[in-house]
ChimeraX commands (.cxc) that place a marker at each C-alpha (Angstrom):
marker #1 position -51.95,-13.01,-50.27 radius 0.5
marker #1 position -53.45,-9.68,-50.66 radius 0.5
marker #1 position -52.63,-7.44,-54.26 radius 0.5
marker #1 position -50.86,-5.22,-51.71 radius 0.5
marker #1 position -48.39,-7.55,-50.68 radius 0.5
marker #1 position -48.06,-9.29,-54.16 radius 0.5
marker #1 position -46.89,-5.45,-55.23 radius 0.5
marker #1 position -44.43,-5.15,-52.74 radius 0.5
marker #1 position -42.41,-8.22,-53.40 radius 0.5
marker #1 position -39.91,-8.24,-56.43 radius 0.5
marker #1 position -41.22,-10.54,-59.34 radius 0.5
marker #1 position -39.74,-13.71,-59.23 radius 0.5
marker #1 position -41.13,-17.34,-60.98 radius 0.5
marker #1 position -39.76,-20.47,-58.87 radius 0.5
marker #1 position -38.78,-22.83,-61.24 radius 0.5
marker #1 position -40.77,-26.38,-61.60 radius 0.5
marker #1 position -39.23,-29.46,-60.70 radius 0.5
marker #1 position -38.84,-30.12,-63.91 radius 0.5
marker #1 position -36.66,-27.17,-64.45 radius 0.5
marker #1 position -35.06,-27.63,-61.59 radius 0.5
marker #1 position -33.87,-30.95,-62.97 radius 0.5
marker #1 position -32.71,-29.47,-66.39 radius 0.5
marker #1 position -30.92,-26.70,-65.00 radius 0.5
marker #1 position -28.75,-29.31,-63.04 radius 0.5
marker #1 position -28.52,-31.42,-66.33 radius 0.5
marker #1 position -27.39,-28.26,-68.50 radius 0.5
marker #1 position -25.02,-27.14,-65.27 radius 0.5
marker #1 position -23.43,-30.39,-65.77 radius 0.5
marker #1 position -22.78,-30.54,-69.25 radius 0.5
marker #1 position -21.15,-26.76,-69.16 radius 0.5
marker #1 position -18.89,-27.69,-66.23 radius 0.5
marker #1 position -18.22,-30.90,-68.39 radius 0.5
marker #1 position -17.24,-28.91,-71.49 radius 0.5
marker #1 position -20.37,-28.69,-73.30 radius 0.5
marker #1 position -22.12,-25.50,-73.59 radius 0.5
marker #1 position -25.82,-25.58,-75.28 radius 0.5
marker #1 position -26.41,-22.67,-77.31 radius 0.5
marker #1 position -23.75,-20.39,-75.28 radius 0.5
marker #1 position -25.06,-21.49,-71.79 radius 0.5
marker #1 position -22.45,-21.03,-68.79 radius 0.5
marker #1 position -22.18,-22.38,-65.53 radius 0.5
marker #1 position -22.45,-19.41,-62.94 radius 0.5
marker #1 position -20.75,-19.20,-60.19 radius 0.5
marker #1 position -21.52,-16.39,-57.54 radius 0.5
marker #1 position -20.61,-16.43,-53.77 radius 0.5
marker #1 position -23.73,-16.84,-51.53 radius 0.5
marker #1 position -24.51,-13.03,-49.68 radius 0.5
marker #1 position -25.51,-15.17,-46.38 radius 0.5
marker #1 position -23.44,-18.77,-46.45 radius 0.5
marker #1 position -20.63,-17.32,-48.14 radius 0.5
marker #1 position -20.30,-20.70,-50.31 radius 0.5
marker #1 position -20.23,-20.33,-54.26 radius 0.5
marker #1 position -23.78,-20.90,-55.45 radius 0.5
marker #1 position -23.66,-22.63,-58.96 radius 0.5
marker #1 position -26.33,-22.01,-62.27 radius 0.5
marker #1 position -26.74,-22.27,-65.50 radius 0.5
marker #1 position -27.28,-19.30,-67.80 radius 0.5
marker #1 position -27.23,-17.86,-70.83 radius 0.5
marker #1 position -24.59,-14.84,-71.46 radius 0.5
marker #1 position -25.94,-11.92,-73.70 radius 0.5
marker #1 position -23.14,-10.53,-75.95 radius 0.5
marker #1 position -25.72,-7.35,-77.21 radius 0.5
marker #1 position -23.66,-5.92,-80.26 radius 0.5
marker #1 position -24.76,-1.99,-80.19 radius 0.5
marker #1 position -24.83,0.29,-83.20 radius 0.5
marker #1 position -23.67,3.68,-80.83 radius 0.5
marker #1 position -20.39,4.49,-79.61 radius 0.5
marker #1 position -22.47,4.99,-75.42 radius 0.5
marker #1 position -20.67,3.12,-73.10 radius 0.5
marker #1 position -23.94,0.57,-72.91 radius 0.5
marker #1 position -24.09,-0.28,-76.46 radius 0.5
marker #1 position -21.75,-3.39,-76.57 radius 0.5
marker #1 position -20.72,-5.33,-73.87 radius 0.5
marker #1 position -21.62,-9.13,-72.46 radius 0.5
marker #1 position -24.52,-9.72,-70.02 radius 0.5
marker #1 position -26.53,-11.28,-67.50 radius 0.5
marker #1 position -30.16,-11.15,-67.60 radius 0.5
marker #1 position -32.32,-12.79,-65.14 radius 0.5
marker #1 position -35.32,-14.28,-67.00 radius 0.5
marker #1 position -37.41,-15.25,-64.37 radius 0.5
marker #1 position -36.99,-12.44,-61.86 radius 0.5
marker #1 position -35.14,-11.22,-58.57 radius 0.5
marker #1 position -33.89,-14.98,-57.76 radius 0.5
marker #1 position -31.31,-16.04,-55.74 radius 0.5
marker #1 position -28.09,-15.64,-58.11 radius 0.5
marker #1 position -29.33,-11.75,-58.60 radius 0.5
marker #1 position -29.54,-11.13,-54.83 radius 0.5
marker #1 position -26.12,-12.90,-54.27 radius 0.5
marker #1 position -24.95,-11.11,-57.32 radius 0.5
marker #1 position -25.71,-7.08,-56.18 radius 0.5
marker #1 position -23.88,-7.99,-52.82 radius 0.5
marker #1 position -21.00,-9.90,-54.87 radius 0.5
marker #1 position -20.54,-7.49,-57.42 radius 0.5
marker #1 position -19.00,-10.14,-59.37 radius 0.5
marker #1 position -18.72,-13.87,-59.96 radius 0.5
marker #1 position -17.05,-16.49,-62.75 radius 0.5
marker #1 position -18.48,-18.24,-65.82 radius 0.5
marker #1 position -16.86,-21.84,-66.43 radius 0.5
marker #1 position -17.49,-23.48,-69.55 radius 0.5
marker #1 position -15.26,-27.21,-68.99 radius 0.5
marker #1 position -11.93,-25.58,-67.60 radius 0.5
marker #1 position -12.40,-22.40,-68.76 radius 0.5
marker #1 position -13.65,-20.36,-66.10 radius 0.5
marker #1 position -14.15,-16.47,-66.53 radius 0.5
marker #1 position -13.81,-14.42,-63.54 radius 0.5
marker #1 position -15.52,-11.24,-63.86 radius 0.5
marker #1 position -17.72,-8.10,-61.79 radius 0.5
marker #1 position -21.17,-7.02,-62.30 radius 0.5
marker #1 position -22.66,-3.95,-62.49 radius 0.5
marker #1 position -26.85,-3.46,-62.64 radius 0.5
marker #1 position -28.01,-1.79,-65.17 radius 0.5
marker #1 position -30.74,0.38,-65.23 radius 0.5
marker #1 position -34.31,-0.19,-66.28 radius 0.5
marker #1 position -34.19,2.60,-68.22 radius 0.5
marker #1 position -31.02,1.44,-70.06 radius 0.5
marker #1 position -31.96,-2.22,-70.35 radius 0.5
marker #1 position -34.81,-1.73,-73.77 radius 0.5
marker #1 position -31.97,-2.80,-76.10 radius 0.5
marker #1 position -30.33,-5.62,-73.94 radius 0.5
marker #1 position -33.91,-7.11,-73.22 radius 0.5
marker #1 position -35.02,-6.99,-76.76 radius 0.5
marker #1 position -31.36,-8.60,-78.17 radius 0.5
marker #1 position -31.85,-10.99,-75.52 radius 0.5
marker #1 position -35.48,-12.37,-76.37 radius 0.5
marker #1 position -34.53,-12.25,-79.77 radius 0.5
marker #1 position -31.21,-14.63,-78.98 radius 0.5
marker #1 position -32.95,-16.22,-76.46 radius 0.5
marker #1 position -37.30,-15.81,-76.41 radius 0.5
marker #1 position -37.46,-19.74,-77.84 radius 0.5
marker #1 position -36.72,-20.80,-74.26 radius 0.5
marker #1 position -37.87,-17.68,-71.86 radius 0.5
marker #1 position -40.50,-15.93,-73.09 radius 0.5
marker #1 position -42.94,-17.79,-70.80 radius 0.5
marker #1 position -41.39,-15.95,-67.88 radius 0.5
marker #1 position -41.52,-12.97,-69.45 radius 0.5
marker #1 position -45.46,-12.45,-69.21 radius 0.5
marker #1 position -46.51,-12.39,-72.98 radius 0.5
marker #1 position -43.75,-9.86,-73.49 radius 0.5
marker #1 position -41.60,-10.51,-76.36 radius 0.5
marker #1 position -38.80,-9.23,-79.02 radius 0.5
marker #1 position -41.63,-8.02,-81.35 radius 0.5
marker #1 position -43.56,-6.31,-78.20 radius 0.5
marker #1 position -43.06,-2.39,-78.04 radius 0.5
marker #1 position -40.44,-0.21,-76.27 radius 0.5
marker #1 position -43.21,0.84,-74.35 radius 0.5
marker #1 position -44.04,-3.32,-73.15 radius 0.5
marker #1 position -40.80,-4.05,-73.05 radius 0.5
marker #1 position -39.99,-1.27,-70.45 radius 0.5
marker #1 position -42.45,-1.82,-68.56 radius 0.5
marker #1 position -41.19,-5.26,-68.08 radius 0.5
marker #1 position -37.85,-4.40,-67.27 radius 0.5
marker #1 position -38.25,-3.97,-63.55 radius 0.5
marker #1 position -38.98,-7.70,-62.83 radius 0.5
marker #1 position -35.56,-8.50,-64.87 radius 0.5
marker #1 position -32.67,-7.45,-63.92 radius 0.5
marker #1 position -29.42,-7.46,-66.04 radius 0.5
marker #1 position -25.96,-7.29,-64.88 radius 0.5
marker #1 position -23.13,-5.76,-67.50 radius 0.5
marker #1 position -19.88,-7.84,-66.87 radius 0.5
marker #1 position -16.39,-7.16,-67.59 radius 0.5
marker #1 position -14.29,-10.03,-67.41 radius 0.5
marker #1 position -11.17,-9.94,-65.77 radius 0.5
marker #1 position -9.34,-13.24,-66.86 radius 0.5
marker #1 position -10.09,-16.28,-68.32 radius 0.5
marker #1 position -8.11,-19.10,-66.92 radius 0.5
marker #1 position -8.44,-22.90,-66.91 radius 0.5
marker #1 position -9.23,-24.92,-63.95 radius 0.5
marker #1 position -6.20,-26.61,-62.67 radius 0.5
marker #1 position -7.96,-29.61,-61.20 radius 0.5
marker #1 position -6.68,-32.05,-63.73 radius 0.5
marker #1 position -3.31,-30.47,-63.69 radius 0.5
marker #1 position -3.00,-30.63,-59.69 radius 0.5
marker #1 position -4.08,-34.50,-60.20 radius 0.5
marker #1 position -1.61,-35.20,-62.51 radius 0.5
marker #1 position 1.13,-33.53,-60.57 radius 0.5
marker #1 position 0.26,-35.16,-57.77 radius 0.5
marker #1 position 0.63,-38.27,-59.30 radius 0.5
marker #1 position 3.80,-37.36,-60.46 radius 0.5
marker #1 position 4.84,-36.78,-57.00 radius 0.5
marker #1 position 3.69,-39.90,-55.52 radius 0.5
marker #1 position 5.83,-42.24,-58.46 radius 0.5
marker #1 position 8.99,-40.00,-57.08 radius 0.5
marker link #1:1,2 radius 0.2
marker link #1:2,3 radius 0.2
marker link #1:3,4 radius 0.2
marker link #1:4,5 radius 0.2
marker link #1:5,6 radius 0.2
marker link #1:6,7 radius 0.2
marker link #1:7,8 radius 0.2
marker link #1:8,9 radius 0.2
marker link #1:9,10 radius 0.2
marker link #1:10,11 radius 0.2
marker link #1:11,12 radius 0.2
marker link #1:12,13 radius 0.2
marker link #1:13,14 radius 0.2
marker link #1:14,15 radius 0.2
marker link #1:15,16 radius 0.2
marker link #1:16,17 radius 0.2
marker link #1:17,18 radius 0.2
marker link #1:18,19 radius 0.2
marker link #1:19,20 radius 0.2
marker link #1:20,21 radius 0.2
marker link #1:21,22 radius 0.2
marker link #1:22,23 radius 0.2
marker link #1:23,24 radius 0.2
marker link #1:24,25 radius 0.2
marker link #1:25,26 radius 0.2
marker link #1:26,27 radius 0.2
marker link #1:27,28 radius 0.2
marker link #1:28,29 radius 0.2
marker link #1:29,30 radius 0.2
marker link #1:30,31 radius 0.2
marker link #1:31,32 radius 0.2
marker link #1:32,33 radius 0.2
marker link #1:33,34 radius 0.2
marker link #1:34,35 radius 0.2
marker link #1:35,36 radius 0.2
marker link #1:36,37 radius 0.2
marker link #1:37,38 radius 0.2
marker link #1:38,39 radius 0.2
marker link #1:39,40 radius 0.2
marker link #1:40,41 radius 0.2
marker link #1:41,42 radius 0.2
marker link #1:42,43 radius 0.2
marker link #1:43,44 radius 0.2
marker link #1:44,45 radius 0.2
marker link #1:45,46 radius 0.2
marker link #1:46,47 radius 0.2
marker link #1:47,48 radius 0.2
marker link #1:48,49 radius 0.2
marker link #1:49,50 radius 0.2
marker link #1:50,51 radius 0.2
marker link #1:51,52 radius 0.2
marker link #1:52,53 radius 0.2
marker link #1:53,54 radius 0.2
marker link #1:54,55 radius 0.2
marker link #1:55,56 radius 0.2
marker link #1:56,57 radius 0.2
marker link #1:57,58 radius 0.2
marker link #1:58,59 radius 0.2
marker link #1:59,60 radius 0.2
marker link #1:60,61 radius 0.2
marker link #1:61,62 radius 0.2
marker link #1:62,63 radius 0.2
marker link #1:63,64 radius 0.2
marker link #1:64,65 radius 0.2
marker link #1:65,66 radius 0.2
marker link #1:66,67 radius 0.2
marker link #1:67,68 radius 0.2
marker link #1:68,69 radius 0.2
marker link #1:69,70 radius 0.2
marker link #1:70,71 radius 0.2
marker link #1:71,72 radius 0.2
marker link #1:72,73 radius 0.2
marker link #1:73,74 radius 0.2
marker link #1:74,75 radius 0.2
marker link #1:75,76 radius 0.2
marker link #1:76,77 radius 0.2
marker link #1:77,78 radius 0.2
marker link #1:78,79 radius 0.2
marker link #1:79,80 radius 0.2
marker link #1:80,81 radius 0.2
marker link #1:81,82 radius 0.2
marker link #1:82,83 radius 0.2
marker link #1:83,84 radius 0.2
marker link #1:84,85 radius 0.2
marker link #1:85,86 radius 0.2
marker link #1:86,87 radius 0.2
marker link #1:87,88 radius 0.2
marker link #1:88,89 radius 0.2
marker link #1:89,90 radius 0.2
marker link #1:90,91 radius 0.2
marker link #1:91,92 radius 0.2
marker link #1:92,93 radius 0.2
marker link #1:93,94 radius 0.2
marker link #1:94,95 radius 0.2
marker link #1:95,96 radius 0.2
marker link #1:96,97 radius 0.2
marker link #1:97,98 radius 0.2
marker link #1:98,99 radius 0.2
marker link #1:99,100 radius 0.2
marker link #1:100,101 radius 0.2
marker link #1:101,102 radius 0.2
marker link #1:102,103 radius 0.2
marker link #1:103,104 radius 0.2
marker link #1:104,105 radius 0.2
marker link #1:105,106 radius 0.2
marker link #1:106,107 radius 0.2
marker link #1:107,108 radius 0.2
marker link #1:108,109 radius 0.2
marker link #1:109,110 radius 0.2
marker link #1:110,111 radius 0.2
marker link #1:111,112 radius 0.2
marker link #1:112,113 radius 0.2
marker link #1:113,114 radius 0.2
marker link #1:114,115 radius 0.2
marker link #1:115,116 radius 0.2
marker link #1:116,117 radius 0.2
marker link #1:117,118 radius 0.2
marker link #1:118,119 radius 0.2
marker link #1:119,120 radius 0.2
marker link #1:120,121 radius 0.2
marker link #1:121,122 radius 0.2
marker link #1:122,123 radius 0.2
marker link #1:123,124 radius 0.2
marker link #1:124,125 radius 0.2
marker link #1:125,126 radius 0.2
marker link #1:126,127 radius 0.2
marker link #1:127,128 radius 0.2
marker link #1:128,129 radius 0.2
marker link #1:129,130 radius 0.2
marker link #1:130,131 radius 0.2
marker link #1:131,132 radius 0.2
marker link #1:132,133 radius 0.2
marker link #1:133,134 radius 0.2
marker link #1:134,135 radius 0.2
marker link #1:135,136 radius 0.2
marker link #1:136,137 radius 0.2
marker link #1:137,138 radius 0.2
marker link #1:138,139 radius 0.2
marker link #1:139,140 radius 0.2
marker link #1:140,141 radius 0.2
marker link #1:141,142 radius 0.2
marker link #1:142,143 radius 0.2
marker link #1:143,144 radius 0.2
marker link #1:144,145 radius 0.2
marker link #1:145,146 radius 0.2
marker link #1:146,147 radius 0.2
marker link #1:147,148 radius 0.2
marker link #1:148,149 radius 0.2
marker link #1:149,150 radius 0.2
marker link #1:150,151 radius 0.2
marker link #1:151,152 radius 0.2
marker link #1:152,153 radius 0.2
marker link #1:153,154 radius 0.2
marker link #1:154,155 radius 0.2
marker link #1:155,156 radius 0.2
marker link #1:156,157 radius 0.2
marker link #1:157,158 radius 0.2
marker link #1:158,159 radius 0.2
marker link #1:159,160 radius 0.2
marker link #1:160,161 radius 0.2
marker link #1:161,162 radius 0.2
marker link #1:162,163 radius 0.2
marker link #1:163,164 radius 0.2
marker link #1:164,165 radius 0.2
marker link #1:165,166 radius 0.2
marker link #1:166,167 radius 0.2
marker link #1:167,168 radius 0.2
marker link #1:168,169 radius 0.2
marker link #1:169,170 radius 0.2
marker link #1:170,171 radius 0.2
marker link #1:171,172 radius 0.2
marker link #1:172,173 radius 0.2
marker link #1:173,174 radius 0.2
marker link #1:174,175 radius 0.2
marker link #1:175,176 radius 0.2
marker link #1:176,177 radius 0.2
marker link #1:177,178 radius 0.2
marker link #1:178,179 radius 0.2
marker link #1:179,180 radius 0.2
marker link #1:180,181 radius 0.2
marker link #1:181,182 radius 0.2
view
């Protein structure tokens, strides 16, 4: 692959087999109830099959000292590139977080690189113990100059959630025993 090529496409670091593995493990556990360190089971409808594409990851709540509309809110950030969720994600425009039966329905809007120093910095800081090896030697302590520079090849979503329901498969299973002992 030439450097021209490698320039063109949008930075993204396939996961090892390994991680593969864990990120099924840690989907598991957060559609089982357990949530490791805030991790979430994502949920985002597929831009080509239309099916709901399902992975684990790690909402950002960034706490901002400003009163700007992008100084507080909850986000996605996509440690290891353009991947799959972020490309069914800007066609989506939303998706739901599900923690056990509590699923979070919410949209997504992209921030901009220019916006995203504070929200990448928060987020290595929360979160640098498990991705700053995708993140190029870039980390919380780097400066606003590294940082930026970075934030092309991550993209972060703001999301406002709509509702927060619970999952009614055990209810619907329980009712429908109910219906059968009628």
């Amino acid at each position: 692959m030439s450097s021209t090529s490698a320039a063109q496409s949008p930075y993204y670091l396939k996961g090892s087999p390994l991680n593969v593995r864990l990120n099924g493990v840690i989907g598991w556990l957060a559609r089982h109830g357990v949530s490791l360190m805030g991790s979430a089971e994502l949920s985002v409808r597929g831009r080509k099959s239309g099916k709901m594409q399902r992975i684990p990851v790690n909402p950002y709540t960034h706490e901002g000292e400003g009163e700007g509309e992008g100084d507080h809110g909850q986000y996605l950030v996509s440690a290891r590139g353009h991947s799959q969720w972020v490309r069914n994600m800007r066609v989506a425009g939303g998706g739901e977080l599900r923690v056990g039966r509590k699923v979070r329905e919410f949209t997504a809007v992209e921030v901009p690189d220019a916006e995203k120093l504070p929200l990448l910095r928060g987020y290595l800081e929360r979160w640098g113990w498990e991705v700053n090896q995708y993140f190029k030697g870039v980390t919380a302590q780097s400066s606003d100059e590294e940082i930026l520079a970075a934030a092309p090849d991550h993209p972060v979503f703001r999301i406002t959630v709509l509702n927060a329901k619970k999952s009614s498969k055990k209810n619907s299973r329980s009712k429908k025993k109910n219906d059968e002992k009628k």
